[in-house]
C-alpha positions in Angstrom: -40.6 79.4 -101.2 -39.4 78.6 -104.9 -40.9 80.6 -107.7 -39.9 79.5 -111.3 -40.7 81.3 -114.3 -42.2 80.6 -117.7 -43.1 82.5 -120.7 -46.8 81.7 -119.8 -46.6 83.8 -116.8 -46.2 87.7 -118.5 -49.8 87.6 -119.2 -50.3 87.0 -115.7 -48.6 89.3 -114.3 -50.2 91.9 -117.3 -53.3 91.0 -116.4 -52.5 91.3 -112.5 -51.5 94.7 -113.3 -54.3 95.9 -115.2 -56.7 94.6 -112.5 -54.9 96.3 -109.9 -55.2 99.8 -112.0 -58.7 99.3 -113.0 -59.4 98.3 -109.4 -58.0 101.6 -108.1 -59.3 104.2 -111.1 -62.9 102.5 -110.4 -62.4 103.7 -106.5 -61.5 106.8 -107.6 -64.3 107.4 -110.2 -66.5 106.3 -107.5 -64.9 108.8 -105.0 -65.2 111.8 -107.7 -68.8 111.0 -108.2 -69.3 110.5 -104.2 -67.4 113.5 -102.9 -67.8 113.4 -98.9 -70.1 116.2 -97.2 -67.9 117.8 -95.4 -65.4 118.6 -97.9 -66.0 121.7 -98.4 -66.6 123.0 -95.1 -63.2 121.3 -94.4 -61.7 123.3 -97.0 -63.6 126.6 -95.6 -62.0 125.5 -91.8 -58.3 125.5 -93.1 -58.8 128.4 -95.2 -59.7 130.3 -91.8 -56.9 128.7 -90.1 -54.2 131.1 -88.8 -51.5 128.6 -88.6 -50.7 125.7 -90.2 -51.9 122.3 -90.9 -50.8 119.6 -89.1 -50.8 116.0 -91.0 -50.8 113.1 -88.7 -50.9 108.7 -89.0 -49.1 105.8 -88.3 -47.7 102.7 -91.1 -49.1 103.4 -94.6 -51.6 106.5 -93.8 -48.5 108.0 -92.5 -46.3 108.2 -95.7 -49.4 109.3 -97.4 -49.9 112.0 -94.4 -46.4 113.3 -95.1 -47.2 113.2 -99.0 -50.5 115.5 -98.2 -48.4 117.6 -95.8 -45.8 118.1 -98.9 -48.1 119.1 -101.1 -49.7 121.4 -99.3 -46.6 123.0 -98.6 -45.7 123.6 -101.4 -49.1 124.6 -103.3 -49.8 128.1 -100.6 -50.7 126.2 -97.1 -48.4 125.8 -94.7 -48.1 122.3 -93.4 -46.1 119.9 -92.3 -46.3 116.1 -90.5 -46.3 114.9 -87.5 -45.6 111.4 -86.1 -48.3 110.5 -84.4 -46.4 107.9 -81.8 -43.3 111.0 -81.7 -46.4 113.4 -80.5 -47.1 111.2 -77.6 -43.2 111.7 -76.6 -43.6 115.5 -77.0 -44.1 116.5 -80.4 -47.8 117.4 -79.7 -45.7 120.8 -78.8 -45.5 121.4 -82.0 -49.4 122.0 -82.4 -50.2 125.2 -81.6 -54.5 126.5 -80.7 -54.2 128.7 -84.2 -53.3 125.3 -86.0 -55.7 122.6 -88.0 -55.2 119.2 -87.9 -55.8 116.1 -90.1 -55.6 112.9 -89.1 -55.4 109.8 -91.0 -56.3 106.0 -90.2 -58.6 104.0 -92.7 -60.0 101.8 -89.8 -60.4 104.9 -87.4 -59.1 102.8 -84.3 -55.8 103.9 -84.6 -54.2 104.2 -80.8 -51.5 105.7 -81.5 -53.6 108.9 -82.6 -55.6 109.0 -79.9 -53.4 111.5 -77.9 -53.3 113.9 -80.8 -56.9 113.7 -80.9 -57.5 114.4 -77.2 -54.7 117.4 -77.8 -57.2 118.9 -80.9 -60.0 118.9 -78.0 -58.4 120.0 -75.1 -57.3 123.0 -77.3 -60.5 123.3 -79.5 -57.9 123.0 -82.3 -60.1 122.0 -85.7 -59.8 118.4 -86.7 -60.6 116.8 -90.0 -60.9 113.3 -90.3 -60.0 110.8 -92.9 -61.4 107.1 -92.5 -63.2 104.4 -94.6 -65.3 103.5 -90.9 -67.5 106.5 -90.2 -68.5 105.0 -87.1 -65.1 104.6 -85.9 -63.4 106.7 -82.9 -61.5 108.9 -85.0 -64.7 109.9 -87.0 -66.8 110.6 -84.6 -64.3 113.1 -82.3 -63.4 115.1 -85.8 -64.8 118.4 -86.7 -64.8 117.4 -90.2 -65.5 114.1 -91.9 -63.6 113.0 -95.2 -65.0 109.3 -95.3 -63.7 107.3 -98.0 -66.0 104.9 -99.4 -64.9 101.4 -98.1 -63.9 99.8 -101.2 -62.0 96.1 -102.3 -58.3 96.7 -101.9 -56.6 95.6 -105.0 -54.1 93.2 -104.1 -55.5 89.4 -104.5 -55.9 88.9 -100.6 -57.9 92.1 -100.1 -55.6 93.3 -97.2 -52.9 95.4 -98.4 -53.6 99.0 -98.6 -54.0 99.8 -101.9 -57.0 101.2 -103.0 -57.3 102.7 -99.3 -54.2 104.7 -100.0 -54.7 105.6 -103.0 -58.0 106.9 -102.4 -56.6 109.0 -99.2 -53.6 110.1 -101.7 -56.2 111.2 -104.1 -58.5 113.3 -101.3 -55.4 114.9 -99.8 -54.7 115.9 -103.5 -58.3 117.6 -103.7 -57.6 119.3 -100.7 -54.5 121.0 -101.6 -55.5 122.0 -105.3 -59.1 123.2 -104.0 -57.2 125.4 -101.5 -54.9 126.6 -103.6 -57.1 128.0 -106.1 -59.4 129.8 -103.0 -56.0 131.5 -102.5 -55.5 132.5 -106.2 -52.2 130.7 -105.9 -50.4 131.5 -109.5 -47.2 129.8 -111.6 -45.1 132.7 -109.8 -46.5 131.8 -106.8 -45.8 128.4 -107.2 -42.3 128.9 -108.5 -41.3 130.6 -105.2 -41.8 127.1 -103.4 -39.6 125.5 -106.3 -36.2 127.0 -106.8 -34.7 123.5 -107.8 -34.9 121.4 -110.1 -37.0 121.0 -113.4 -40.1 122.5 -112.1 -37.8 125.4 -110.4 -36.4 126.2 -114.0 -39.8 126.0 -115.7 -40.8 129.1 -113.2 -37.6 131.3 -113.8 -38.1 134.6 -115.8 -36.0 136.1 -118.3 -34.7 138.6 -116.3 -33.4 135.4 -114.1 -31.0 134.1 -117.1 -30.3 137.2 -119.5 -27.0 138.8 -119.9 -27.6 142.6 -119.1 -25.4 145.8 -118.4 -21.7 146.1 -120.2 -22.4 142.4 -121.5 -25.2 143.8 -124.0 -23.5 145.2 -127.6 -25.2 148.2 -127.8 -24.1 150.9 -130.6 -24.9 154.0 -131.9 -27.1 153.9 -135.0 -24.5 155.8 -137.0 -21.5 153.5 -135.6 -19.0 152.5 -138.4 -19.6 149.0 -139.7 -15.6 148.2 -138.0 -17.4 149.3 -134.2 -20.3 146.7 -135.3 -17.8 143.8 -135.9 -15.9 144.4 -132.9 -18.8 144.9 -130.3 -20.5 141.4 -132.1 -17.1 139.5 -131.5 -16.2 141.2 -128.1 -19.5 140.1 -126.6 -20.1 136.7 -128.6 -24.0 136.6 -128.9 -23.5 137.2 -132.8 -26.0 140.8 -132.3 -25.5 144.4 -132.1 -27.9 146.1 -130.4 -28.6 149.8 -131.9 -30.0 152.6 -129.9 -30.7 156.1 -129.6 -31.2 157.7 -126.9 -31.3 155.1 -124.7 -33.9 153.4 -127.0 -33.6 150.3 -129.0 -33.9 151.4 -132.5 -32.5 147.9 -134.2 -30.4 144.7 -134.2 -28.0 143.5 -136.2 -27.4 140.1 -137.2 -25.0 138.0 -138.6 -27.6 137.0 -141.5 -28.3 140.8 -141.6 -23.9 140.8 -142.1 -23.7 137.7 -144.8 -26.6 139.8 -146.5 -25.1 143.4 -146.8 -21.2 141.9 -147.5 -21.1 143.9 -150.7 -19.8 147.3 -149.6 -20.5 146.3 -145.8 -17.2 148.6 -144.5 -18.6 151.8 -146.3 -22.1 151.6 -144.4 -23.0 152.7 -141.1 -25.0 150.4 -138.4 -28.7 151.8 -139.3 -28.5 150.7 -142.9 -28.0 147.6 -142.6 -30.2 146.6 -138.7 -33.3 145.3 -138.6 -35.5 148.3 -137.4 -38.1 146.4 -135.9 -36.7 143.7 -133.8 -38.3 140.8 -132.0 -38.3 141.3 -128.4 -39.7 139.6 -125.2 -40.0 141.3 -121.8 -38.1 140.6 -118.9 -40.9 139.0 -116.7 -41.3 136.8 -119.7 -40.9 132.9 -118.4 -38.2 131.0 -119.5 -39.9 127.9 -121.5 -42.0 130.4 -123.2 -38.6 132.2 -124.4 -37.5 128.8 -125.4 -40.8 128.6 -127.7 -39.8 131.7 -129.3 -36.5 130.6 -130.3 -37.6 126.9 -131.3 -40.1 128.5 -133.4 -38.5 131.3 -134.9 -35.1 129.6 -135.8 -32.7 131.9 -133.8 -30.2 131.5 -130.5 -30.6 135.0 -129.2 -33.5 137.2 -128.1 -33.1 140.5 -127.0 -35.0 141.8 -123.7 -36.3 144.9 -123.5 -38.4 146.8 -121.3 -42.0 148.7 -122.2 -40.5 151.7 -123.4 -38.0 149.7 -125.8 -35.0 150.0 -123.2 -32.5 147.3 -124.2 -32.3 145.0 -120.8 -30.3 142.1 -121.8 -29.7 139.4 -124.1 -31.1 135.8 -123.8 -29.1 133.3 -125.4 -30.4 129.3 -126.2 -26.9 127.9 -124.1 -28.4 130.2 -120.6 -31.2 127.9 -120.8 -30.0 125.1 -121.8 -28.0 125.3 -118.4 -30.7 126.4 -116.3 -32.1 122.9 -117.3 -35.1 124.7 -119.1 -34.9 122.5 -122.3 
């Protein structure tokens, strides 16, 4: 088939895509609005569920299945996908009686689930549902029904999945997030499952990226200004870090230096520090550190701990490497 091109034909395509959006958003307004009964009690079944939950399908409800079983993974329920045509070859070993399942297939006359559904029975194992066709096979064996309304696909021939896959995309998504705050799932939670990446840097703490121990300048309020210099060279974060007993008592910086120069050599460390530092605590999350130091001007914050022990020092380049920026 030949296709040729002319400038005539971006609005076309423009308007091809907008339809197809508009199509889908409608579905899922509709679906929002039209939320299927057994939702929650769906919900309430895997929330009971001593296992995990087992995500089956075939074709296109299978890469949304293992989408779903992703998510939920990684949002506080343990899941994970199956092949529903491997199953029949032995993978239905790996459903176990304290599990749940969820199969997907938007006509509900998928064969290729049908052992997996006779497994869920045989071992009274729940099983939730998802289909367009409530009257279907699949629907009427599961425990729990999540019917999607039986909308228009978008494409122009009304048979690709499109709006069906979205629409099983989107109720998967309702599923995990309504789970996961039953289970009071938090950021540091949610960090655990998320080590790499963007998303794993957005969860780290303070404590995670600070300098602490013999790399921290730390001086004696009545050090000579010469001990200052050296211990804000030596250690490179341009501060010195005063305490006394063990307690931070002030920081010098090297405005608080360009600021004292006349007679800087005769003074001792106190006169010249800033007696009431900022500080952030070490639990303190890294993009909120980065706030600090956007907003306030500065490349270093110093961490210290509820009764003003000096913990560390957080420079601008550790998160600027830990990707944080």
């Amino acid at each position: 088939m030949t296709v040729t091109f002319d400038q005539s034909s971006d609005s076309t395509i423009q308007r091809t895509a907008s339809r197809v959006l508009k199509t889908e958003a409608d579905a899922l307004s509709y679906l929002a609005q039209n939320l299927p009964d057994d939702f929650v009690p769906a919900v309430r079944a895997i929330l009971q569920c001593k296992g995990r939950v087992i995500i089956s399908g075939i074709g296109k409800s299978g890469h949304i299945g293992r989408k779903i079983a992703a998510t939920l993974a990684s949002t506080g329920t343990p899941s994970y996908f199956v092949h529903c045509a491997e199953a029949s070859h032995g993978d239905l070993g790996m459903v176990g009686r304290d599990d749940a399942c969820v199969l997907i297939s938007n006509s509900g006359e998928t064969a290729e689930l049908r052992d997996m559904v006779y497994h869920t029975q045989r071992f009274s194992i729940p099983m939730i549902g998802i289909s367009s066709n409530p009257d279907s096979t699949l629907m009427q064996a599961a425990d729990y029904r999540l019917t999607l309304p039986k909308l228009p696909e978008a494409c122009s021939i009304g048979m690709a999945p499109t709006t069906s896959t979205t629409l099983t995309l989107a109720i998967g998504d309702a599923l995990a997030v309504a789970l996961m705050e039953q289970r009071n799932f938090a950021p540091e939670d949610f960090g655990i499952y998320h080590p790499g990446g963007k998303l794993g840097a957005q969860m780290r703490t303070v404590a995670e990226l600070m300098h602490g121990g013999d790399e921290i300048p730390v001086l004696q309020e009545d050090a000579p200004m010469q001990d200052v210099l050296m211990a804000m060279t030596s250690k490179g974060f341009g501060i010195g870090v005063l305490v006394k007993d063990g307690a931070l008592t002030g920081v010098i910086t090297d405005g608080d230096l360009r600021r004292n120069m006349v007679g800087l050599m005769d003074r001792t460390a106190a006169e010249i520090a800033n007696p009431d530092p900022l500080t952030v605590a070490p639990e303190c999350l890294a993009p909120e550190a980065l706030a600090i130091l956007n907003e306030r001007k500065i490349n270093v914050l110093l961490v210290a701990d509820a009764q003003r022990r000096p913990l560390g020092v957080l420079h601008i380049h550790d998160l600027l490497r830990a990707g944080v920026a």
